[in-house]
C-alpha positions as CSV (number, residue, x, y, z in Angstrom):
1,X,154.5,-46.1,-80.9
2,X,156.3,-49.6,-81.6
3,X,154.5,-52.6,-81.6
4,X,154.9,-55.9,-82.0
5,X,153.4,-59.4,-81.6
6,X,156.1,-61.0,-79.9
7,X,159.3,-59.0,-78.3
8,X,162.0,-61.5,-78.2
9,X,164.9,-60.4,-76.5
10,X,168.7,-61.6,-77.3
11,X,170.2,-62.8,-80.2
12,X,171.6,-66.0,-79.1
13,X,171.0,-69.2,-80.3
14,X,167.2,-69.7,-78.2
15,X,166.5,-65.7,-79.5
16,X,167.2,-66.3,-83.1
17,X,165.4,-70.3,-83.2
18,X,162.2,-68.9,-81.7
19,X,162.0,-65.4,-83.9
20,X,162.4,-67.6,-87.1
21,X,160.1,-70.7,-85.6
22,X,157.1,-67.7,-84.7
23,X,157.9,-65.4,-87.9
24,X,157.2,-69.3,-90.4
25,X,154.0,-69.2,-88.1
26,X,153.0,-65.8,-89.5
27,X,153.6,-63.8,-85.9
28,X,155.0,-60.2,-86.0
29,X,158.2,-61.0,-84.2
30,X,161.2,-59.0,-83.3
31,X,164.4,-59.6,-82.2
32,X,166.6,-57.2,-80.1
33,X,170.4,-58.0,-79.9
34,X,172.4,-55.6,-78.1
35,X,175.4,-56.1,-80.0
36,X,176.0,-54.8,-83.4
37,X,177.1,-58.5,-84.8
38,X,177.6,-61.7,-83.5
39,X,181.2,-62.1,-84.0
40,X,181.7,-63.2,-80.6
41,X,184.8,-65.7,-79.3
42,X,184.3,-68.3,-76.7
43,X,180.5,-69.3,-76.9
44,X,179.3,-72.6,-77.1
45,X,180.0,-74.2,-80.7
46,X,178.6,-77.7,-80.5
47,X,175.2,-78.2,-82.5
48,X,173.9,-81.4,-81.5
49,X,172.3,-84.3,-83.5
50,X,168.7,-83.0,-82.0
51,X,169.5,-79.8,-83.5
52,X,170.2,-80.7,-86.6
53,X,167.6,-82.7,-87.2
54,X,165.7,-80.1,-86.2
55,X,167.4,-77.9,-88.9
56,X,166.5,-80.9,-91.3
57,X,162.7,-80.6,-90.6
58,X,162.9,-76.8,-91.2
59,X,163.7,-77.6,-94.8
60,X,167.4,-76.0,-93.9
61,X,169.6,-79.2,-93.6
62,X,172.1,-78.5,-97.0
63,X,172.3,-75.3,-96.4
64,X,173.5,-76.1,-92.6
65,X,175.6,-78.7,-94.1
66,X,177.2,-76.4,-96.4
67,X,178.6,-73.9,-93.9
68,X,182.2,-74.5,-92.4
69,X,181.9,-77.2,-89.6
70,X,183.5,-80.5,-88.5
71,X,182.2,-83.6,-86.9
72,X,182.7,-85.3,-83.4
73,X,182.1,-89.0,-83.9
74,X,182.6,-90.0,-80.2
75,X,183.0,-88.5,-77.0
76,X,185.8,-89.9,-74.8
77,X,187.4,-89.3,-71.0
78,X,190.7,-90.1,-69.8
79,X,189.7,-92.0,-66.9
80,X,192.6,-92.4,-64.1
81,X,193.7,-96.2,-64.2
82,X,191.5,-97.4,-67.3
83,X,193.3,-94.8,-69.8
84,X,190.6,-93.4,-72.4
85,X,187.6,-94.5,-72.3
86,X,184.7,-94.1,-74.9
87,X,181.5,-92.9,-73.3
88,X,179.4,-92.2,-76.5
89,X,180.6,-93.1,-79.8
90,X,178.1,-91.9,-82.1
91,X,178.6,-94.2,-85.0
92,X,176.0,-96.7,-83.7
93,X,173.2,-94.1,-84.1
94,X,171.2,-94.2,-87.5
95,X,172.7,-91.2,-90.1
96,X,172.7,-88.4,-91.1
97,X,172.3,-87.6,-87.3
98,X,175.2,-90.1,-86.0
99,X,177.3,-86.9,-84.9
100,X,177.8,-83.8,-83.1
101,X,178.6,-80.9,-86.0
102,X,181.5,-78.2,-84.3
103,X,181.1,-74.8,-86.1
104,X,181.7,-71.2,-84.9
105,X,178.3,-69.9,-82.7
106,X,178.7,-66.8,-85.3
107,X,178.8,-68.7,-88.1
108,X,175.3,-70.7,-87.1
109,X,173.6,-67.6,-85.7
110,X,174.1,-65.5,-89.4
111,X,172.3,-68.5,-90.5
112,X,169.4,-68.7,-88.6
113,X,169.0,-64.6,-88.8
114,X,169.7,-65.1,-92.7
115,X,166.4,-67.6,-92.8
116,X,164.5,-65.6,-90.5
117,X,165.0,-62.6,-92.9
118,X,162.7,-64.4,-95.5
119,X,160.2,-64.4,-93.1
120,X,157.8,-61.4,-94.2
121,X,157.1,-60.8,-90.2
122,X,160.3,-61.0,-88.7
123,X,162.5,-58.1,-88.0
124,X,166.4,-58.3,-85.9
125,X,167.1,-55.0,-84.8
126,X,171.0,-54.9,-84.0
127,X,172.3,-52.3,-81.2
128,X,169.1,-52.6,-79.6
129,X,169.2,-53.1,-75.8
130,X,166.8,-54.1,-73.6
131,X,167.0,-51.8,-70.2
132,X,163.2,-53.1,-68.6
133,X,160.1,-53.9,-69.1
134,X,157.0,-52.2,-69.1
135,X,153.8,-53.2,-66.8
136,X,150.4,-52.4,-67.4
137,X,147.7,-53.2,-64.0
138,X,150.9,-56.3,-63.6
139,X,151.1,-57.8,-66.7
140,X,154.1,-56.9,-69.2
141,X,153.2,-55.0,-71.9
142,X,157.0,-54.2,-73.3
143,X,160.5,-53.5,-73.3
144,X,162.6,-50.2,-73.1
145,X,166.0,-50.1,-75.4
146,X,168.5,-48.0,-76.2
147,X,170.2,-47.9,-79.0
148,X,174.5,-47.1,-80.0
149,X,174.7,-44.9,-83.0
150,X,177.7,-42.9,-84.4
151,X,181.6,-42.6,-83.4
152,X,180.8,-41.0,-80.2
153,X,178.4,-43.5,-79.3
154,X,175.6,-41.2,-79.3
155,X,172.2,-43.4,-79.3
156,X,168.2,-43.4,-79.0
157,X,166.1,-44.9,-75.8
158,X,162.8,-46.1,-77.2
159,X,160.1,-48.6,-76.3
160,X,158.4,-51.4,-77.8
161,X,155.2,-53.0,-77.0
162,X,154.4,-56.3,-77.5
163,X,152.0,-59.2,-76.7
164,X,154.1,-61.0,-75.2
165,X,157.7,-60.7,-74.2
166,X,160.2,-63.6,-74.2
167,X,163.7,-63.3,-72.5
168,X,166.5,-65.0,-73.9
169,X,169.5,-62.2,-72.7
170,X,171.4,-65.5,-71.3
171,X,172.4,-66.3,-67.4
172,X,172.6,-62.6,-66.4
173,X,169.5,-61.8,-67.5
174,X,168.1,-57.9,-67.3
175,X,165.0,-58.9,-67.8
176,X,164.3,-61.6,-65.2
177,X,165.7,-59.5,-62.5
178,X,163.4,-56.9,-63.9
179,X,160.0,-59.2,-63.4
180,X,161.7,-60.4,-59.8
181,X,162.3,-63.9,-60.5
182,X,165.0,-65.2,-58.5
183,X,166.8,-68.6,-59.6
184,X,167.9,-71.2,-57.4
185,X,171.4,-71.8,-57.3
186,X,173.5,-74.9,-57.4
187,X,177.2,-74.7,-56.3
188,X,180.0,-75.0,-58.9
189,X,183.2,-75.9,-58.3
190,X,185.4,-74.7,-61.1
191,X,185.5,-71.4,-63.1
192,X,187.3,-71.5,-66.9
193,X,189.5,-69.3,-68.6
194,X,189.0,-69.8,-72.4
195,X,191.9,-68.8,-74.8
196,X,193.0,-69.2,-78.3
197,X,196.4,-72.0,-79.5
198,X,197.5,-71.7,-83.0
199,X,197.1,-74.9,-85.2
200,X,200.0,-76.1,-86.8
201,X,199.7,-76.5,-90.7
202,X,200.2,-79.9,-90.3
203,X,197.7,-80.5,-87.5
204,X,194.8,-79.1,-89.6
205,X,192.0,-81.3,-91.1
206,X,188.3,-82.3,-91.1
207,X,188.7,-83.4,-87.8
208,X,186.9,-82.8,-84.4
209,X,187.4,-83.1,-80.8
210,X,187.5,-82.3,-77.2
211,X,190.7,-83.6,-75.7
212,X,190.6,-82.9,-71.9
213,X,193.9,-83.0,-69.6
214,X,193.4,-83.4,-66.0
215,X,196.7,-82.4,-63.4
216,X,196.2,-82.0,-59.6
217,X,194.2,-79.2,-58.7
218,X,193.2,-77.9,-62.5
219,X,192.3,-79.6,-65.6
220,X,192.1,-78.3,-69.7
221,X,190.2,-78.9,-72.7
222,X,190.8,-78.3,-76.1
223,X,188.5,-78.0,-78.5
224,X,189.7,-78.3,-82.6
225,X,188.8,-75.0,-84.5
226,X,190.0,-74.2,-88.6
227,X,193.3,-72.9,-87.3
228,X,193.5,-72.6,-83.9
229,X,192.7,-74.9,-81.1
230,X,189.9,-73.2,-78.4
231,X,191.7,-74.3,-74.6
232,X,189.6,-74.1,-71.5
233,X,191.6,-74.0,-68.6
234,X,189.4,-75.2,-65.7
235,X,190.6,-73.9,-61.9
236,X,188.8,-73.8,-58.3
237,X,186.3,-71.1,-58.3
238,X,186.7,-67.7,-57.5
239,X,191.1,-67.6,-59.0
240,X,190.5,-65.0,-61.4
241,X,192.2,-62.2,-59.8
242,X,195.1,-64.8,-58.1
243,X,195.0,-65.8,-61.7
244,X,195.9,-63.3,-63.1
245,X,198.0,-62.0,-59.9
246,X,200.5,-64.6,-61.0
247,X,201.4,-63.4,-64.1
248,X,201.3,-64.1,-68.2
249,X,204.2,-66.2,-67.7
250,X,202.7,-68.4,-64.8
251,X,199.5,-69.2,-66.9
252,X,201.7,-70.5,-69.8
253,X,203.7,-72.8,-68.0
254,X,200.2,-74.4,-66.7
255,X,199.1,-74.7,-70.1
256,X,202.2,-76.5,-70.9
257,X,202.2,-78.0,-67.7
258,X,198.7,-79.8,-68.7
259,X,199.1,-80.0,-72.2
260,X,203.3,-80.7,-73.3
261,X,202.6,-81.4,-76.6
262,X,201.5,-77.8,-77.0
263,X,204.3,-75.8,-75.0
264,X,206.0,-74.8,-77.8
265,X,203.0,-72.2,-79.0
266,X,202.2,-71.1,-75.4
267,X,203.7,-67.9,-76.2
268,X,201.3,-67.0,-78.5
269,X,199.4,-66.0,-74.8
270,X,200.9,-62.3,-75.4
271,X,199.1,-61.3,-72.1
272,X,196.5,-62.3,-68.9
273,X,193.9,-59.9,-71.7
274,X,194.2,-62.7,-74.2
275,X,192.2,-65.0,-71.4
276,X,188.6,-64.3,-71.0
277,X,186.8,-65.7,-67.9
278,X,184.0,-67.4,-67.6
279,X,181.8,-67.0,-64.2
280,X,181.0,-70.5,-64.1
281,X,176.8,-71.4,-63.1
282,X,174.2,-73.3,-62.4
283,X,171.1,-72.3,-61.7
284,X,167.2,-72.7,-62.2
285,X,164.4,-70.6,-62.0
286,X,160.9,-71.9,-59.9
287,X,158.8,-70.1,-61.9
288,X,160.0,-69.2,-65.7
289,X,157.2,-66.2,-66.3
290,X,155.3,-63.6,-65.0
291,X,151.5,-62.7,-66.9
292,X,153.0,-61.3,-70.5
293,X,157.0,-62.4,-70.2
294,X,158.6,-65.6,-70.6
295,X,162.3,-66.7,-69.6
296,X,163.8,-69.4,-71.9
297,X,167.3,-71.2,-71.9
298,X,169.9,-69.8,-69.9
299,X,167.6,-66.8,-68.9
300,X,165.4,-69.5,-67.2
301,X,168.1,-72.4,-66.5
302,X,171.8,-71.4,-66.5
303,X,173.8,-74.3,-67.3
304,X,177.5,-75.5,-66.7
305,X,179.7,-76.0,-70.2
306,X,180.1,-79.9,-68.3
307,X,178.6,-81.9,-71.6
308,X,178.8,-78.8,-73.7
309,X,174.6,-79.1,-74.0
310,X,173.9,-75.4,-72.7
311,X,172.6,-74.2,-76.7
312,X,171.0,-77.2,-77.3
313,X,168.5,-77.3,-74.8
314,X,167.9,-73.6,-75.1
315,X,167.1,-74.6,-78.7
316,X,165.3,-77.4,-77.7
317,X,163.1,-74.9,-75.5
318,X,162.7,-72.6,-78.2
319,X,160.8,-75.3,-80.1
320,X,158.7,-76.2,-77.4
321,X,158.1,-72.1,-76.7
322,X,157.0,-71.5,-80.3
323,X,154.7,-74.6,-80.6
324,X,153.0,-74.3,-77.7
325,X,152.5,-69.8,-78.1
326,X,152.0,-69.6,-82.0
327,X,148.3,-69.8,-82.0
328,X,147.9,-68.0,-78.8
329,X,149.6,-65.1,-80.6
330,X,148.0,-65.4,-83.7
331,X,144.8,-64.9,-81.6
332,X,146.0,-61.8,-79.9
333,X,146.1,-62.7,-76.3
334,X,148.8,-65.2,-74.6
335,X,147.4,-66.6,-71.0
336,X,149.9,-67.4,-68.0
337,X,148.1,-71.0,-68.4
338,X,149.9,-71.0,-72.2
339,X,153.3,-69.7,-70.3
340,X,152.9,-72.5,-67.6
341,X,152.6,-75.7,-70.2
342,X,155.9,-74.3,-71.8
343,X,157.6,-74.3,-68.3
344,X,156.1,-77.7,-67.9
345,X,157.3,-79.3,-70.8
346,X,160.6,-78.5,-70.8
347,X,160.9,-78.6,-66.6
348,X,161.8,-82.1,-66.6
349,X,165.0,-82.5,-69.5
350,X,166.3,-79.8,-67.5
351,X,166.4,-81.1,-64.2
352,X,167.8,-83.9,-65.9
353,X,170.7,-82.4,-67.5
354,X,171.3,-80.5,-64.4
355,X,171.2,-83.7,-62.1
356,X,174.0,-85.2,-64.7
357,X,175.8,-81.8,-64.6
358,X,175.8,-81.7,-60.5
359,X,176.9,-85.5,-59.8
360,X,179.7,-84.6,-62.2
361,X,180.3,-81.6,-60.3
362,X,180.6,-83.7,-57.3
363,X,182.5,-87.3,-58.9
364,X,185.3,-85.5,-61.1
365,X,185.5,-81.7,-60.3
366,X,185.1,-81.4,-56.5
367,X,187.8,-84.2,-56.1
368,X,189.9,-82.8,-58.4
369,X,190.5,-79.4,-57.1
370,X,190.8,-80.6,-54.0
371,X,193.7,-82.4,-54.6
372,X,191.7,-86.0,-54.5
373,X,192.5,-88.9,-56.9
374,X,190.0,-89.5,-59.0
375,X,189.2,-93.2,-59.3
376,X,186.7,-94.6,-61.2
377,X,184.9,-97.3,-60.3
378,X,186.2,-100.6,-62.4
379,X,182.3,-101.4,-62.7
380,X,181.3,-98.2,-64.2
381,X,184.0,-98.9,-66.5
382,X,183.0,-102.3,-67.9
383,X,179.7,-101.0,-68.4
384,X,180.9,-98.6,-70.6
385,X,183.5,-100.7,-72.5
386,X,181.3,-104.0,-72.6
387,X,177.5,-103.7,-71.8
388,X,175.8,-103.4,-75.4
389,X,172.7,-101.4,-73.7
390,X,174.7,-99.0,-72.6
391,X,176.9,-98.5,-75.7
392,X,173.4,-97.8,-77.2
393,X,171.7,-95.2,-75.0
394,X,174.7,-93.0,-73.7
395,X,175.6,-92.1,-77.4
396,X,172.0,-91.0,-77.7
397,X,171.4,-89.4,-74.7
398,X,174.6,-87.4,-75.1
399,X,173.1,-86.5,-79.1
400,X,169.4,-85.8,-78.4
401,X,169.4,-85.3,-74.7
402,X,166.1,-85.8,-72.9
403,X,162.7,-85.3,-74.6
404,X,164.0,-83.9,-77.7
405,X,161.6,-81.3,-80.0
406,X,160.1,-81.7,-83.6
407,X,159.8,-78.6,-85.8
408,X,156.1,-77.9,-85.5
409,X,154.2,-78.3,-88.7
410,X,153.6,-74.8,-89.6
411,X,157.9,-73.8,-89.8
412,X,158.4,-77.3,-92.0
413,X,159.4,-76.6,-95.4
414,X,158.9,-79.7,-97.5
415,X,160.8,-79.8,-100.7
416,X,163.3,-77.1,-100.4
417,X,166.4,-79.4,-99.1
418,X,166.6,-82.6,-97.6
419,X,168.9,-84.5,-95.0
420,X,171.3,-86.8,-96.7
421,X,173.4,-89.5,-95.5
422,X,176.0,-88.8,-92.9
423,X,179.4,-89.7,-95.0
């Protein structure tokens, strides 16, 4: 029989933050990622400045600082009849955390697993999947997995028992619809199709960005990678299959369409398979647990990529989750009450993100796809160009976000590294 203290399942960025915050507290923790790696395209790549503080506290900031990454030092929006306008330039907040570090999700997540694995109590078992959970007199007592082994695929089911069982499998998650809790669901205007541009030679540097592009009907980002540029192309929900009805060629001359500067790599889209489509949500559960499981980030609160926040306030939660259950582990039993405070501190920054998230919905995307102009009002425009106040909080409401979490004190490692000056 497997046991452990704490079954935390999915490898994502709230999985592999809360299996090396609980392992630093001395709980038996294990990690079950379905996939054999986590060289994955198109997640979320933005590390916040809460984050990395964060990272700091844990004793972990040159190391994070060494691994390949760029910096955002503002945020800005082309806003119809103002031009670009700044909404958070981070360079007014104190260093080092005056900026958003850019870095491939992979990247960051062989980190974080690569720390955890100094932890004598934490274990990551790879091509492990979670299939359900197991109840004993209604309380979770477990997961079942299965495992891929082999050429031909060929694999083990197994179960592991556990203390307490914390779901962090992400917006579709087999584990919530397994206890029966049902999210509430917000409406989203807009689907995106991410795909890779090549970067020129000469367009290659230290710099970061998000350059958005906004045409009737559709809009585009671009985000600045190593070598290629990461586009999002943003369309009225539910177009995949017209999409892709339309053809390769269709698709590149809306890219080209939103973006001229970059039609002359657009071939580089050798077919509709080079687009990968994200099933845009938003959604929140009621109730995050059940007696012995507990749903965390986008297993508990899916999140739209508007703001690009989604893995930071799963981190953020992950924090707050390992604070608030370390001891109760440690003592052997974990209460609903204990599940409930975790729910309740971290309720409130996400109904705040998801309030910002839904009045942009409604402002900038709704409009937009239906054809609208877009107008901004001129007063909302001098108050971001001219109001000191506001030049102040927006940068660091967009960097920490709402209620932001401290390492607790038993994951700090004093003396190992230290946070140095932002250059």
């Amino acid at each position: 029989m497997q046991r452990t203290g704490c079954a935390v399942v999915g490898g994502g960025p709230a999985g592999m933050m809360l299996g090396l915050l609980l392992a630093r507290a001395g709980v038996q923790v294990t990690v079950l990622e379905k996939h054999g790696d986590f060289l994955r395209d198109f997640r979320g790549d933005t590390v916040h400045a809460s984050t990395i503080r964060l990272i700091d506290e844990l004793g972990l900031g040159e190391a994070f600082r060494g691994l390949p990454q760029s910096r955002l030092s503002n945020v800005a929006l082309p806003i119809p009849g103002a031009g670009l306008v700044t909404v958070g330039d981070f360079a007014s907040l104190k260093p080092p955390y005056n900026y958003i570090a850019m870095m491939p999700q992979w990247d960051f997540l062989n980190f974080l697993a690569g720390e955890a694995a100094r932890e004598p109590s934490f274990t990551l078992l790879m091509e492990h999947e979670a299939t359900s959970l197991m109840f004993d007199g209604g309380r979770v007592t477990g997961v079942r997995y299965r495992t891929r082994a082999g050429a031909e695929g060929a694999g083990t089911a197994g179960e592991l028992y556990a203390g307490l069982v914390v779901a962090t499998d992400g917006r579709h998650s087999v584990l919530r619809r397994a206890a029966g809790l049902q999210p509430k669901e917000y409406p989203v205007p807009f689907d995106t199709w991410w795909f890779k541009l090549p970067r020129h030679a000469s367009e290659k540097g230290a710099l970061a960005g998000v350059v958005p592009a906004f045409r009737e009907r559709e809009a585009m980002i671009a985000l600045f990678r190593d070598d290629y540029y990461q586009m999002g192309y943003l369309g009225p929900k539910g177009q995949d299959e017209r999409i892709r009805s339309e053809g390769v060629q269709r698709f590149r001359e809306r890219v080209a369409g939103l973006r001229p500067d970059l039609a002359d790599r657009v071939d580089s889209i050798r077919s509709l398979d080079d687009l990968h489509w994200l099933d845009v949500r938003l959604d929140r559960l009621r109730r995050w647990y059940v007696d012995g499981l507990l749903c965390i980030g986008d297993a508990a609160h899916a999140m739209s990529p508007a703001g690009g926040v989604g893995i930071n306030l799963a981190i953020q939660d992950a924090v707050a989750a390992a604070a608030t259950l370390a001891p109760a582990l440690l003592r052997g039993r974990v209460t609903v009450k204990d599940l409930a405070a975790v729910q309740r501190r971290r309720r409130m920054p996400t109904v705040v993100v998801q309030t910002v998230q839904r009045i942009m919905h409604r402002v900038v995307f709704v409009p937009l796809f239906e054809g609208k102009r877009i107008e901004a009002p001129s007063v909302l425009v001098f108050v971001l160009r001219h109001v000191p106040v506001a030049r102040r909080l927006l940068p660091r409401m967009i960097a920490f976000g709402p209620r932001p979490e401290h390492a607790p004190g038993f994951a700090r490692r004093p003396g190992r590294t230290q946070p140095r000056e932002a250059t």
